[in-house]
N, C-alpha and C positions, 0 to 999 in steps of 0.2 A: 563501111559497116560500122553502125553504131555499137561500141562496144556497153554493156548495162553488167554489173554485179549485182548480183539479190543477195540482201543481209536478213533472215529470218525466214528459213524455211518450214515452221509451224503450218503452215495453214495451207487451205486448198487456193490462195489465190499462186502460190509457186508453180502449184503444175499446170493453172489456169491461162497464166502471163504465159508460162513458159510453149505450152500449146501453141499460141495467139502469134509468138514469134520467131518460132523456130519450127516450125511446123509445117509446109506450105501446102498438105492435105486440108488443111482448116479453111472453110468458107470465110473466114475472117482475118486470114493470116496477113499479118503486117510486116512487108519486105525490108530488109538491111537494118535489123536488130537480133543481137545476139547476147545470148547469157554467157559470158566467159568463167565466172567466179562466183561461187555464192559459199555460205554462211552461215552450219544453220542456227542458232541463236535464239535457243527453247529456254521455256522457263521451267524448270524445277518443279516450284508451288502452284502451274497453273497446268489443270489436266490435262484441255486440249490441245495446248501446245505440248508436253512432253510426252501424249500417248500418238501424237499423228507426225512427230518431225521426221522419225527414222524413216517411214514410208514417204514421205516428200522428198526427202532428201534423195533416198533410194531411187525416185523418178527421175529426178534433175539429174542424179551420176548415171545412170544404165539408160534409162531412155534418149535425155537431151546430149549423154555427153557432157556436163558443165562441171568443170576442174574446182573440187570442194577446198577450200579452206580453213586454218585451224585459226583461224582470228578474221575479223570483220576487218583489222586496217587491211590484212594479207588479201583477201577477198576486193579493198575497195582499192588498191595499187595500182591497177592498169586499165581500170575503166574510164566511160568517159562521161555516166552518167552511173550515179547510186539508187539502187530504187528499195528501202528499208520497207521489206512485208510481213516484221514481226508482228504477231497476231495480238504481243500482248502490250499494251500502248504505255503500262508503265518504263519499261524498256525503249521505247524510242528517243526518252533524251538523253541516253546513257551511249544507246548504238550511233547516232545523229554525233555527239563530242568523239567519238574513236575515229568517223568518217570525214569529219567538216572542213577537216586541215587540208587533204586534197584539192580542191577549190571547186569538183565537179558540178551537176544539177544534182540535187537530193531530194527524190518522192520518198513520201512518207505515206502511206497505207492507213486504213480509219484505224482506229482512234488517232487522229493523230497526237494526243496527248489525252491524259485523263484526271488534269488539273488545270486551270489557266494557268496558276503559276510557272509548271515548266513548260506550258507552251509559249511564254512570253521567253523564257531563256532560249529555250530553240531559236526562235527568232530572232534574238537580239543576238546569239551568237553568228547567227547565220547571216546577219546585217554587215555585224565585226567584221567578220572573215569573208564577204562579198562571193554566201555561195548565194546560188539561187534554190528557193525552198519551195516545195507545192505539196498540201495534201487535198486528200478527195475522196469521197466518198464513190462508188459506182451509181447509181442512181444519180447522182446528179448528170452525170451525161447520158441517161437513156432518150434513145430516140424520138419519143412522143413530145419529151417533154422539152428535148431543145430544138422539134418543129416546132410549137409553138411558140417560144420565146424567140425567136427568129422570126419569127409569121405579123411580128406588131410589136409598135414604139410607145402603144399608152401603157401606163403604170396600171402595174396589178393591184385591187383596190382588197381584195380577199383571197386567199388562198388556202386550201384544204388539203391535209398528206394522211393518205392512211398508208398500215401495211402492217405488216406481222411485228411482236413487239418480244425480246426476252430476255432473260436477265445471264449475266455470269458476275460470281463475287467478287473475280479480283479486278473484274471491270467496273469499278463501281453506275450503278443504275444505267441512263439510258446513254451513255459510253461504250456500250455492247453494243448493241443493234439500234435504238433509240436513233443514234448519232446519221444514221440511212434518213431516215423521216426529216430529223432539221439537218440536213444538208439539199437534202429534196424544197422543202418551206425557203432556206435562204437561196435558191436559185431563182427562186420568184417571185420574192419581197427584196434579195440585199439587204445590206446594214440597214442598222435601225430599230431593232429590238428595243423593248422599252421593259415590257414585263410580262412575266410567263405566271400561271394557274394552274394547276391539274386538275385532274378530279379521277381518282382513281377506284374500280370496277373489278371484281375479280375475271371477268372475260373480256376486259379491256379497258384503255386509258385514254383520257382527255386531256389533251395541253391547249390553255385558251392562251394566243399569243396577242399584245397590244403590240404595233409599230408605231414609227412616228408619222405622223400627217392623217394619223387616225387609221391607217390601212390594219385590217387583223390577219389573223395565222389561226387556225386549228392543227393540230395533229390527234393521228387518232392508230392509237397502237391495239392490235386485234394479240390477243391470250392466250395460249393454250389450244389452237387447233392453225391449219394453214390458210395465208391467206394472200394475195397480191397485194403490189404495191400500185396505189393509182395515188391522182393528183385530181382536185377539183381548186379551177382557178377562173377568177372573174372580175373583166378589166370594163372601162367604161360603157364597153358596147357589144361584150361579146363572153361566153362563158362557159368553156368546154370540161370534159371529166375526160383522163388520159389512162390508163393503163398500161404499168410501164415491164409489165410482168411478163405479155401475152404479144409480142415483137419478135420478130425475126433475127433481128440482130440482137446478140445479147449487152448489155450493158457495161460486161466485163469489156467486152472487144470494144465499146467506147471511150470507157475510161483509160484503157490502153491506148488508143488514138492519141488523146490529149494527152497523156503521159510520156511518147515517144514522142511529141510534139514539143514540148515542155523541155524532153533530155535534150532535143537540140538548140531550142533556142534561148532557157531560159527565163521564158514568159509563162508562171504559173496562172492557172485558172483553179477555185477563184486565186486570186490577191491575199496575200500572208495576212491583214488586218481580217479580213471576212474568216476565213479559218479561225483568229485569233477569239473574234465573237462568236463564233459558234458554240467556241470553247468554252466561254463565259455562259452562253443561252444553257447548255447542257448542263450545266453546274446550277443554275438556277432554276434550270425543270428539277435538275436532283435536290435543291434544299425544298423547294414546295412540296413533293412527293412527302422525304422528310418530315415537313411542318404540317401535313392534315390538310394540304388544298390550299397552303396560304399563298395570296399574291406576292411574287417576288420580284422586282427591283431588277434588272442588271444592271444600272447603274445608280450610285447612291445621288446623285444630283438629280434624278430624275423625276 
């Protein structure tokens, strides 16, 4: 039995994980993982973490069973993987320094940071201390989208991400939800960002992305009413629109695939560097937003 501790019971992915693997009425249910310990690890200043955690927390102790803690090392002591699901991502390099000394795997939950700067200490601490680190967004592992990245070995020459777009303040810009769309985009371009544009609409937004070897990106964040998430991508010979919304399997139950994959062996997807640029691409959609549509840079050598 894989033992998992959850630090940051805020948010609906607690009772969603928790579902997926202790649950074995669920059409998705994933056998020999258990929540032993969790955490819950609200913020104060941020609404929907401190109006939703008591009722999460209340699911994980009465429905799962899961033995609560009054501190995240007491929560992270007997596990054998960490999986950090605070909602609010300035808090993950603070809860990531109380856990990293255990030497477990550690998922970290989107945002996984909401500055490069401390997502570079995350990782260099986490280099340090030889844990093994992975964050991820859900959508990058829906179904559609990695049949077809499995389905063929030429390079994607354009790629197109829409889906609903919103904002929270202490998220700063598209670190909230934004961050869903470019982890969708770097699933099918990779490194390589060059420079991002916006153009920003009151019922929706445009990021014109430049790669290198000339390959482009759009995203396209829908405003103020609901909308799915699809993918339009187009490689030398072939060029499909996916919809990642309207699947059978949910995405959450993906992302947990790769996640209890990860708690065993160690080998995140993506790779700490692509996370790390993600971090940067989202910082530089946020100063263009910022700047009036100006083209930004993520790297100054560029």
């Amino acid at each position: 039995m894989l033992k998992i501790s959850m630090i940051g019971l805020d948010t609906s992915h607690a009772e969603i994980f928790a579902d997926l693997i202790m649950n074995p009425k669920n059409p998705f249910y994933i056998e020999g993982v258990s929540i032993i310990s969790a955490y819950r690890g609200e913020s104060d200043d941020f609404a929907l973490s401190k109006n939703r955690v008591d009722y999460y927390t209340s699911v994980l102790r009465d429905q799962f069973q899961v033995e609560l803690a009054e501190t995240a090392e007491a929560a992270a002591a007997k596990s054998d993987a960490i999986w950090i699901t605070s909602v609010d991502g300035r808090k993950h390099e603070e809860l990531f320094r109380k856990v990293c000394s255990f030497g477990v795997p550690v998922f970290i939950d989107k945002p996984f940071s909401v500055s490069s700067d401390s997502a570079k200490r995350i990782v260099d601490l986490a280099k340090k201390r030889n844990v093994p680190l992975m964050s991820s967004s859900s959508l990058r592992f829906g179904e559609p989208l990695q049949a077809f990245l499995s389905s063929g070995k030429e390079k994607i020459s354009y790629a197109e991400c829409i889906g609903p777009l919103s904002f929270e303040e202490t998220q700063p810009g598209y670190f909230w939800y934004g961050i869903h769309l470019a982890e969708m985009l770097y699933s099918l371009l990779g490194q390589g960002c060059k420079s991002v544009q916006t153009a920003v609409r009151s019922d929706m937004e445009m990021i014109l992305c430049e790669w290198s070897g000339g390959r482009k990106g759009l995203l396209c964040g829908i405003k103020n009413k609901p909308a799915d998430f699809e993918v339009v991508a187009a490689a030398k010979d072939r060029e499909v629109r996916l919809n990642l919304s309207k699947t059978k399997k949910p995405y959450y139950a993906s992302l947990l695939e790769k996640t209890v994959e990860f708690s065993k062996t160690g080998i995140p997807v993506p790779e700490n560097e692509e996370t790390l640029e993600i971090i940067h691409f989202i910082e530089a959609v946020n100063k263009s937003r910022e700047r009036g549509g100006e083209k930004v840079k993520l790297h100054s050598d560029d």
